[in-house]
C-alpha positions in Angstrom: -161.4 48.1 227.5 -164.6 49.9 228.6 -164.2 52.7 226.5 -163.2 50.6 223.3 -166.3 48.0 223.7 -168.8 51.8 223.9 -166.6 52.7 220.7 -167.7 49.4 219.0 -171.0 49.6 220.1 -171.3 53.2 218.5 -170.2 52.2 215.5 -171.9 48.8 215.3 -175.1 49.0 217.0 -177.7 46.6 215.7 -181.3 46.3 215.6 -182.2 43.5 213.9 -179.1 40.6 213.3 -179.7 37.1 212.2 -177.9 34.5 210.5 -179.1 32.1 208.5 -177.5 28.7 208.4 -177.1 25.8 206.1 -174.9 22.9 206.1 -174.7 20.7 202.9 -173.3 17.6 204.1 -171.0 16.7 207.1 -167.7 16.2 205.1 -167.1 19.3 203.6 -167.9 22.2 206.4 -166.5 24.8 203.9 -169.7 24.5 201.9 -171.5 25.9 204.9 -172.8 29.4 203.9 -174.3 32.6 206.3 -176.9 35.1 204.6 -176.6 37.9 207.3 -178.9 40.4 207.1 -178.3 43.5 209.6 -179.3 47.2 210.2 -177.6 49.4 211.8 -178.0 52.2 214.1 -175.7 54.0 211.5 -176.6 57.1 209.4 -177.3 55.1 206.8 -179.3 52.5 208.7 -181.3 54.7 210.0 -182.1 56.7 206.8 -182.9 53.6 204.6 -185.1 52.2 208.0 -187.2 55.5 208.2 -187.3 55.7 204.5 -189.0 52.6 204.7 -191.1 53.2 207.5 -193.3 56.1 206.4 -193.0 54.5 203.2 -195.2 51.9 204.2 -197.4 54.2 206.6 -198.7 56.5 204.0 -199.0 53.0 201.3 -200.8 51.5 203.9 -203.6 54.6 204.9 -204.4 54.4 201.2 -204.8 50.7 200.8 -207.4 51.4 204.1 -209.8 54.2 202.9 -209.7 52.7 199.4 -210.8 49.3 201.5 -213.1 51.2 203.7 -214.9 53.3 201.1 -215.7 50.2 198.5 -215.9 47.4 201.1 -220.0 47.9 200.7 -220.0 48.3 196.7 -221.3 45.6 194.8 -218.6 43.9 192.2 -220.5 41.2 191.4 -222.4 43.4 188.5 -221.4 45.0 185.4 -221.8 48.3 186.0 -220.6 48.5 189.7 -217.1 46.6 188.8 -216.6 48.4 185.6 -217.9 51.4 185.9 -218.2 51.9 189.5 -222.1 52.1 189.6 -222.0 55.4 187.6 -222.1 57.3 190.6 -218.2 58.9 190.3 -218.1 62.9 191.2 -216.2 65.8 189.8 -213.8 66.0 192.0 -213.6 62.4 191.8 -212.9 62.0 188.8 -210.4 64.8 188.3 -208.3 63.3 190.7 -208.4 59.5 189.2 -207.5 61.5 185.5 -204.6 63.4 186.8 -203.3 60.4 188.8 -204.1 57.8 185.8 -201.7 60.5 183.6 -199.5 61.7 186.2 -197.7 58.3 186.6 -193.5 58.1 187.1 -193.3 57.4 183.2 -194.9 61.3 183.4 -192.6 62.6 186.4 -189.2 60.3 185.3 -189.8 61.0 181.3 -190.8 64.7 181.5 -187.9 65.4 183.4 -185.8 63.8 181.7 -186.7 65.1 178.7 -186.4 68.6 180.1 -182.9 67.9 181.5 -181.5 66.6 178.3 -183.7 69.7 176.2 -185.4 72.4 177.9 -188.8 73.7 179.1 -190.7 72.2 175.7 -191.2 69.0 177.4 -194.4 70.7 179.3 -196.0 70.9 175.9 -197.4 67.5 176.7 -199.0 68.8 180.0 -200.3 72.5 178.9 -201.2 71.2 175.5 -203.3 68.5 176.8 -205.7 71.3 179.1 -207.0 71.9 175.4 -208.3 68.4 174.8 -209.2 68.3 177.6 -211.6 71.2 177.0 -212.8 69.3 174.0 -213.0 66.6 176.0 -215.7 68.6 178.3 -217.6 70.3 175.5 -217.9 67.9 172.5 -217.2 63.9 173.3 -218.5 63.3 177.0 -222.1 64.9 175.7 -221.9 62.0 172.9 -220.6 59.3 174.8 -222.7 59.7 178.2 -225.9 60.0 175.4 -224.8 56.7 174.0 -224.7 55.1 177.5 -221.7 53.2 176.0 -218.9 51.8 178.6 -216.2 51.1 176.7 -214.8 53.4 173.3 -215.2 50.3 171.4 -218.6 49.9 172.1 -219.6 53.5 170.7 -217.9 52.0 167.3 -219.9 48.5 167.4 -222.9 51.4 167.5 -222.0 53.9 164.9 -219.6 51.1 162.8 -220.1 47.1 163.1 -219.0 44.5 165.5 -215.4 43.8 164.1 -214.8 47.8 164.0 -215.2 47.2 168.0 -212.9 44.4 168.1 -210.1 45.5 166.0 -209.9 48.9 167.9 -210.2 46.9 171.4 -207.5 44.4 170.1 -204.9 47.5 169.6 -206.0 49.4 172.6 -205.0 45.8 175.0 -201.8 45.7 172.6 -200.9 48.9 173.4 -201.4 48.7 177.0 -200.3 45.4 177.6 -197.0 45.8 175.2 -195.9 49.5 175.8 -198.3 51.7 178.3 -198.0 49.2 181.4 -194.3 48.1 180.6 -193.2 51.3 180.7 -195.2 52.7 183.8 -193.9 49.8 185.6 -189.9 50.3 184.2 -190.2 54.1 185.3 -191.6 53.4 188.9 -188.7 50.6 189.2 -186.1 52.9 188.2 -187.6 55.5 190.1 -187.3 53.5 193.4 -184.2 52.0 192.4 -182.7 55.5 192.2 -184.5 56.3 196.2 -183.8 53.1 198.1 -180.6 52.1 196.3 -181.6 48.1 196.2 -179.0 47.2 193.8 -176.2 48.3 196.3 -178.5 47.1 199.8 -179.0 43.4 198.4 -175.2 43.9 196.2 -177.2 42.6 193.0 -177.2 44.6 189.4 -179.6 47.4 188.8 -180.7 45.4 186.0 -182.1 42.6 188.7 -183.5 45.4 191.2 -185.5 46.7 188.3 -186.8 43.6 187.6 -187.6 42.5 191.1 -189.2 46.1 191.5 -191.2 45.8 188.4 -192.8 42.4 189.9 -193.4 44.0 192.9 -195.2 46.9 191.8 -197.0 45.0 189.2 -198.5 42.8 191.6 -199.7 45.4 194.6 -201.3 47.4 191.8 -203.0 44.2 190.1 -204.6 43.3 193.4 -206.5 47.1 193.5 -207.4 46.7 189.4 -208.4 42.9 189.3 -210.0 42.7 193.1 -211.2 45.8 193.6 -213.0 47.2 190.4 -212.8 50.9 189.1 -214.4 52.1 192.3 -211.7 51.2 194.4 -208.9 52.5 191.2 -210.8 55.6 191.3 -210.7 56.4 194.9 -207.3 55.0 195.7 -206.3 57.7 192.8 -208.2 60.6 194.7 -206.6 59.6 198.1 -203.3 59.7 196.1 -203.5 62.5 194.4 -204.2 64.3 197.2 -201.1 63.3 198.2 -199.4 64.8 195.5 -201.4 67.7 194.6 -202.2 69.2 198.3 -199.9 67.3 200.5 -197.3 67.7 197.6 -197.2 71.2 198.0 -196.2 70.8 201.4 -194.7 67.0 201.3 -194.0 65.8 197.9 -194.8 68.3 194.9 -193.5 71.8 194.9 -191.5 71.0 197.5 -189.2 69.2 195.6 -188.4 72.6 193.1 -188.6 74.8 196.4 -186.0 72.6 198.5 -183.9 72.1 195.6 -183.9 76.3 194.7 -183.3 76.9 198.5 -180.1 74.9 198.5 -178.9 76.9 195.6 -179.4 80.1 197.5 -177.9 78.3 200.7 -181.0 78.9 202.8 -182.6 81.9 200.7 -184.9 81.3 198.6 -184.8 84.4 196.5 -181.3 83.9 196.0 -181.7 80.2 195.0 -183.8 81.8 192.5 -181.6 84.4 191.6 -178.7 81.7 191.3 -181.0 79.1 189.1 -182.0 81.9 186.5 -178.5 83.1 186.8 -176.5 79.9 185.9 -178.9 77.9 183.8 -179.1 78.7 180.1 -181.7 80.6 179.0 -182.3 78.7 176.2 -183.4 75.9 178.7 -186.5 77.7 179.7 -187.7 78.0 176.5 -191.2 75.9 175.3 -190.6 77.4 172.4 -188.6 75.4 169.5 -187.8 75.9 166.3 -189.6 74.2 163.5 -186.7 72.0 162.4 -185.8 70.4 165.9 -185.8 66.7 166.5 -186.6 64.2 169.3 -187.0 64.8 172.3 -187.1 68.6 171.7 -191.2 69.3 170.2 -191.3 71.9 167.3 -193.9 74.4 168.0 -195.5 74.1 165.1 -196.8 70.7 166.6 -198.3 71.9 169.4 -201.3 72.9 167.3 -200.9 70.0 165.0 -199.5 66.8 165.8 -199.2 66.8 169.3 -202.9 68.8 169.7 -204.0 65.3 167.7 -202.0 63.1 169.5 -203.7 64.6 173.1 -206.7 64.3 171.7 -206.7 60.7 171.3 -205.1 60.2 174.6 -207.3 62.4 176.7 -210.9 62.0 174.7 -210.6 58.5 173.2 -208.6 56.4 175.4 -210.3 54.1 177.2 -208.0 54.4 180.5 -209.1 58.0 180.7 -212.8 58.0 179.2 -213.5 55.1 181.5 -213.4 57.3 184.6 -215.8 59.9 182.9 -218.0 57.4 181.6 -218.5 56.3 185.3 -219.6 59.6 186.1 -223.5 60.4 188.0 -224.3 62.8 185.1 -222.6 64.7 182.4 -222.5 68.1 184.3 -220.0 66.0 187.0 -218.5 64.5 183.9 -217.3 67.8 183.0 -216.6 69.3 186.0 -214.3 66.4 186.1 -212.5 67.2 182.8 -212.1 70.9 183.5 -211.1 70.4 186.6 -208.0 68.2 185.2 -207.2 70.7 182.9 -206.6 73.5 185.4 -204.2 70.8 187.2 -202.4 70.4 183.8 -201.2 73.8 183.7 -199.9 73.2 187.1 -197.1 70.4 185.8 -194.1 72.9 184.5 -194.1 74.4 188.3 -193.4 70.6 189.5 -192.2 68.2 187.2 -190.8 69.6 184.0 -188.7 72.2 185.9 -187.6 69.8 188.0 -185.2 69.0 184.9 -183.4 71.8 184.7 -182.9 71.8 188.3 -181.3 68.5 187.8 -179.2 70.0 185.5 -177.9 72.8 187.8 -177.1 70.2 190.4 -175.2 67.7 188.3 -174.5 69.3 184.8 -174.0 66.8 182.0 -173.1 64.5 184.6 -176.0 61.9 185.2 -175.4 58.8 182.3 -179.1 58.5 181.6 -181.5 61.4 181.3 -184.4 59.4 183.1 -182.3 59.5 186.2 -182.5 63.3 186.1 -186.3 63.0 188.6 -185.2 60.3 191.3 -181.7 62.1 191.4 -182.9 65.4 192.2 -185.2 64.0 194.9 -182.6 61.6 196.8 -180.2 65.0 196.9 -182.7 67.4 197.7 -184.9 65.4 200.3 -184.7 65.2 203.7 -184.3 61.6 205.2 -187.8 61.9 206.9 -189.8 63.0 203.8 -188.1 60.7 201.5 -190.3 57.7 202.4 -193.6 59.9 202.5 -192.4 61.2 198.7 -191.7 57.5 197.4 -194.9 56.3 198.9 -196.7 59.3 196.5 -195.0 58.3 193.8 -195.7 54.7 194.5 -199.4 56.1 194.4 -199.0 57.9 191.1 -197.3 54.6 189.8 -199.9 52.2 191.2 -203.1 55.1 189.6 -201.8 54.7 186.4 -201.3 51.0 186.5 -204.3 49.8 188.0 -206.5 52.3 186.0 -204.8 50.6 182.4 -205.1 47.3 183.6 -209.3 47.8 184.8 -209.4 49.5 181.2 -208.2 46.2 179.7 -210.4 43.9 181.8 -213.0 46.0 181.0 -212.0 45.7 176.7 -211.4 42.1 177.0 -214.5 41.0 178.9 -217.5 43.0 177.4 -215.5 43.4 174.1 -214.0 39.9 173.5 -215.5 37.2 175.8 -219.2 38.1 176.0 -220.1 38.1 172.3 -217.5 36.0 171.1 -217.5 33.2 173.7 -220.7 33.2 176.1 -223.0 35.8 174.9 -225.2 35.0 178.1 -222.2 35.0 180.7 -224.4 36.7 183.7 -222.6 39.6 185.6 -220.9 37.8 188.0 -219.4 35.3 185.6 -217.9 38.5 183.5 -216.6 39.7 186.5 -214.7 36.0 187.4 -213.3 35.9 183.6 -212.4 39.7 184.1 -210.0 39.0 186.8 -208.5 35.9 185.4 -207.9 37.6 182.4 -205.9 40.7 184.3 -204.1 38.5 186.1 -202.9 37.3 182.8 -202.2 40.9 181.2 -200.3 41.8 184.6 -197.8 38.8 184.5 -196.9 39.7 180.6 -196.5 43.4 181.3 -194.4 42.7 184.3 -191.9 40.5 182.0 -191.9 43.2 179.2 -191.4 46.1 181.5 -187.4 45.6 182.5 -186.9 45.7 178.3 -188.1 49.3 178.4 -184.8 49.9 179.1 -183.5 49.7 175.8 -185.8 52.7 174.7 -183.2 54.8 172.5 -184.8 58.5 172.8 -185.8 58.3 176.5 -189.4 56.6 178.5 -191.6 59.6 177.2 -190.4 59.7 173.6 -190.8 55.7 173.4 -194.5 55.7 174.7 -195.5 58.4 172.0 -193.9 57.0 168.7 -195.9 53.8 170.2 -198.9 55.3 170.7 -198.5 57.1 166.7 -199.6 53.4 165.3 -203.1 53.5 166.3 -203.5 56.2 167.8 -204.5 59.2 164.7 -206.9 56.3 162.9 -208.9 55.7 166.6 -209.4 59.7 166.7 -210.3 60.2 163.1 -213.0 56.7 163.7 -214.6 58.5 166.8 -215.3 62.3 165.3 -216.4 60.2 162.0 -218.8 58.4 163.8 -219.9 61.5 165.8 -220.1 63.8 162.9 -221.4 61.9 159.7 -224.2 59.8 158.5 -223.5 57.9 155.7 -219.8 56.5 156.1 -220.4 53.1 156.3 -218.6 50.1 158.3 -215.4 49.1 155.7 -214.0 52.7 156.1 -212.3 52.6 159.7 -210.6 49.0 158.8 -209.5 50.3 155.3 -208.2 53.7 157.3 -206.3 51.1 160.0 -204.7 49.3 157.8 -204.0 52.1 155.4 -202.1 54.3 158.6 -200.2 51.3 160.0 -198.6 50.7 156.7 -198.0 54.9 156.1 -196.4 54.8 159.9 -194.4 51.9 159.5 -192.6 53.2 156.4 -192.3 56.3 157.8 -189.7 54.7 160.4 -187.7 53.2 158.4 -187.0 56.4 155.6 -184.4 58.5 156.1 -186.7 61.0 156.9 -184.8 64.0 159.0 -188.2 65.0 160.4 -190.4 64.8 163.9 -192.4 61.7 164.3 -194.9 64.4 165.3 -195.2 66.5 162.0 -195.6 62.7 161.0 -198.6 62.4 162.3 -199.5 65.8 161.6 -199.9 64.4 158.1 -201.4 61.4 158.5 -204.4 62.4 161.0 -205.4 64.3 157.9 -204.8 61.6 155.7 -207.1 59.4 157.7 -210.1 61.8 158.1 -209.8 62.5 154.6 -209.6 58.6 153.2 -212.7 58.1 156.1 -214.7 60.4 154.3 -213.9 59.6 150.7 -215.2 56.3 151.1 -218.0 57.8 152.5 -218.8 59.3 149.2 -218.1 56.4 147.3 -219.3 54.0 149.1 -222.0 55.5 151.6 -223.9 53.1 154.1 -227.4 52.7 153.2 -229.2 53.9 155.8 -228.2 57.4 158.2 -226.5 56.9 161.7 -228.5 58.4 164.4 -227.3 58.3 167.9 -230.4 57.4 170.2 -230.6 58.6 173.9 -230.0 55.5 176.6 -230.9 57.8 178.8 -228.3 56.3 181.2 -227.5 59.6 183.2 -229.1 63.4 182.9 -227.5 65.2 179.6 -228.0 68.5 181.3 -224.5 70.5 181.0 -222.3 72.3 184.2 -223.5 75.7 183.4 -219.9 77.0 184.2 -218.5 74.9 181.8 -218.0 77.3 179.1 -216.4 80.1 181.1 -214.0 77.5 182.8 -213.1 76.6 179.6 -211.9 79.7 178.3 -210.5 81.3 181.4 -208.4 77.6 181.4 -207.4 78.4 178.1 -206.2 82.5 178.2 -204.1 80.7 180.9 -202.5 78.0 179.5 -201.3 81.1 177.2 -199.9 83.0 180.0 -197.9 79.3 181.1 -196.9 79.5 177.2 -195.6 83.5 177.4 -193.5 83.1 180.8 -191.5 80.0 179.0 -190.8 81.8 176.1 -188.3 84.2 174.6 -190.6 86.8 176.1 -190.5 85.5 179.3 -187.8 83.5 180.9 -186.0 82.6 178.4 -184.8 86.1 177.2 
């Protein structure tokens, strides 16, 4: 009897047991129900509870130095809510960039996209160390010189007032339709994938996506809407030191590492040996031919229309400038840049390989690409890192969130309200509208997000052919505006309208071709249209860009040499995923 009751216990051990009862009426008992929710001292138990629990450790020392280094900043100004007093660092804002990109639609949608491919999918990485380079050496001298705070703003300068508002109207679109939806989707399915809700709570995966997308949404509106950029910004650094240092040890490389030493049973060299050995060459190429089609990238593209297409996104997109506009001067402002494209190079090592590892462990076998990240982690992961690895991803999901949401605050308020509604709305009360108003954009990003399952060529794919309707006319505006005189104010809504049209029948011909050598053609098309109303139509007077003398101009005096060693290698990342390389 003894023995039997230990066997029980053993089996059956609980920590935490409670029943809750209701009774609905007296007369019918049967309509009495029990919610019973238990944990066990079983394997399982015990997994999901210390998942949990370092889960919410690691969350929880970030939400305290992010509280702890802004609780004396001042959000009741302009300047200190939006652009975090100007007073942002190097190294400070190379951590906020790469965590603002580096987001679960990055680490879920590369992957994917390398499982289902091959190595091409780190195009979008390596290829974006050279805008970032332009980034460094031609548009922060221009925008810090302006003074400007917003990318909009530069156009009301150089343009007119309804230039501004038509490009801040698209850039809120665009984040509040697609960008935030699809962040929040790919950190849902992510932690689906890692805590298993849908089989804990026995509810569809559909519902724990959905619930998941509400819960991240909120957590990361209460850092964008209550805390200002300062508080995004060092919430991202705390992060991303989670993922870039600690992730070599915890999160990171790790990942690759643990998954190449199960392969070799122990031995790393022969894990390596075994993952060369028995995936296809072909999947370690970057290298595609010019004909291929979503979601493999054509090289020619990489110097076309994905080079244009990272250029938008790394030197005119408000998310990212906003962190470099916020910088003390512009030597940290590109210290900052640089800095980020040396971590770019670093992402085929840990996220797009992580791919084909997925496909050595499970084949053709997983039913959606996008599950080939969170499966590889959950197979690969020890039970006691597993929580420290979702609460970095949490991190990178919550960096990129919070940092699109400030961005549109930021667009709405000193784009939008202040000259349209209350042109003499003091700092404080732009700072009261600005949260109201991201509590608005979170809610309808949180119901759009659990659509983004629907997406037809994968979470990465989506966000791009998105992007492709604004974002080659917003490029072509800015290095207008930078680089001419006399094109006046009716060329970049004539150009908009013009490219929307072009990109909209372009989806719906049968056209056999990459949406990327699409806009290959029609960044050209818009530069070109730009300038030749210019000629025939030239503004009276010449543009000159005056000096607000908001922060010293004078340049990082490395910032050339970092440039071009980042460059020789980002052709070296290029050579060993290639024919020559890896893939022979």
């Amino acid at each position: 009897m003894i023995g039997t009751t230990k066997e029980k216990r053993t089996k059956t051990r609980k920590i935490v047991s409670f029943e809750l009862k209701s009774q609905r009426g007296k007369k019918n008992k049967n309509r009495e129900f029990y919610n019973i929710i238990e944990f066990s001292y079983s394997k399982e138990g015990l997994k999901h509870l210390i998942i949990i629990l370092t889960f919410i450790a690691f969350t929880g020392l970030v939400a305290l130095i992010s509280w702890y280094k802004t609780k004396e900043e001042n959000l009741s100004t302009k300047e200190g809510y939006f652009l975090a007093g100007r007073g942002l660092t190097g190294l400070v804002i190379a951590g906020s960039l790469e965590m603002t990109n580096l987001s679960t639609e990055q680490l879920v949608g590369q992957a994917g996209q390398s499982y289902s491919t091959n190595m091409g999918a780190m195009s979008w990485s390596v290829n974006a160390s050279i805008a970032l380079l332009a980034l460094a050496l031609i548009f922060l001298p221009k925008y810090l010189k302006a003074g400007i705070t917003t990318i909009p703003e530069f156009l009301e300068v150089r343009f007119d007032r309804t230039t501004k508002q038509i490009i801040s109207f698209l850039f809120l679109l665009g984040y509040m339709l697609t960008y935030l939806p699809t962040v929040l989707y790919s950190g849902a399915l992510a932690f689906n994938q890692i805590f298993h809700l849908d089989q804990l709570f026995g509810i569809t995966t559909y519902q724990s996506i959905a619930i998941l997308c509400v819960a991240i949404g909120v957590i990361g509106s209460i850092y964008a809407i209550f805390g200002g950029l300062k508080a995004v910004a060092v919430s991202d650094t705390v992060n991303g030191v989670g993922l870039l240092i600690g992730g070599l040890l915890i999160g990171g490389l790790l990942i690759p590492i643990l998954s190449i030493c199960i392969l070799g049973n122990g031995s790393f060299l022969a894990g390596i040996q075994d993952f060369i050995t028995n995936v296809p060459a072909e999947k370690f190429n970057a290298v595609n031919p010019a004909n291929a089609l979503p979601p493999m990238i054509p090289w020619p593209v990489l110097f076309l229309g994905m080079l244009f297409n990272n250029l938008f996104y790394w030197c005119t997109n408000q998310s990212i400038i906003q962190r470099t506009l916020a910088a003390k001067n512009l030597a940290q402002a590109q210290r900052g840049a640089v800095f980020t494209a040396f971590l770019k190079l670093l992402d085929p090592f840990f996220i797009t390989i992580c791919g084909l590892l997925a496909y050595r462990f499970f084949g053709d076998g997983l039913a959606n690409s996008d599950l080939a990240y969170p499966s590889l982690i959950t197979t690969v992961v020890p039970n006691w890192l597993l929580g420290i690895i979702a609460a970095v991803l949490f991190g990178a999901i919550l960096s990129s969130f919070n940092s699109a949401l400030n961005s549109c605050v930021t667009l709405y308020t000193l784009d939008f309200h202040r000259p349209l509604f209350n042109q003499t709305a003091s700092d404080s009360h732009l700072v009261s509208v600005g949260k109201r108003v991201g509590t608005g954009l979170a809610i309808v990003s949180i119901c759009v997000a659990p659509f983004v399952s629907n997406a037809p060529s994968g979470l990465y794919d989506f966000l791009q052919e998105c992007f492709g309707f604004y974002s080659m006319p917003i490029l072509a505006i800015v290095l207008v505006g930078f680089y001419t005189k006399r094109v006046p104010a009716c060329a970049p809504k004539i150009t908009l309208v013009v490219h929307v049209i072009l990109y909209s029948i372009s989806k719906f011909l049968p056209l056999n071709v990459h949406y990327l050598y699409v806009l290959s053609v029609l960044f050209p098309v818009d530069l070109a249209l730009m300038l030749l109303i210019g000629k025939l139509k030239p503004r009276a007077t010449d543009f000159i860009l005056e000096d607000s003398k908001a922060v010293d101009l004078t340049p990082w005096k490395y910032v050339k040499p970092a440039a071009l060693t980042c460059f020789i290698l980002m052709l070296c990342v290029y050579a060993l995923f290639s024919p020559i390389g890896l893939a022979r």
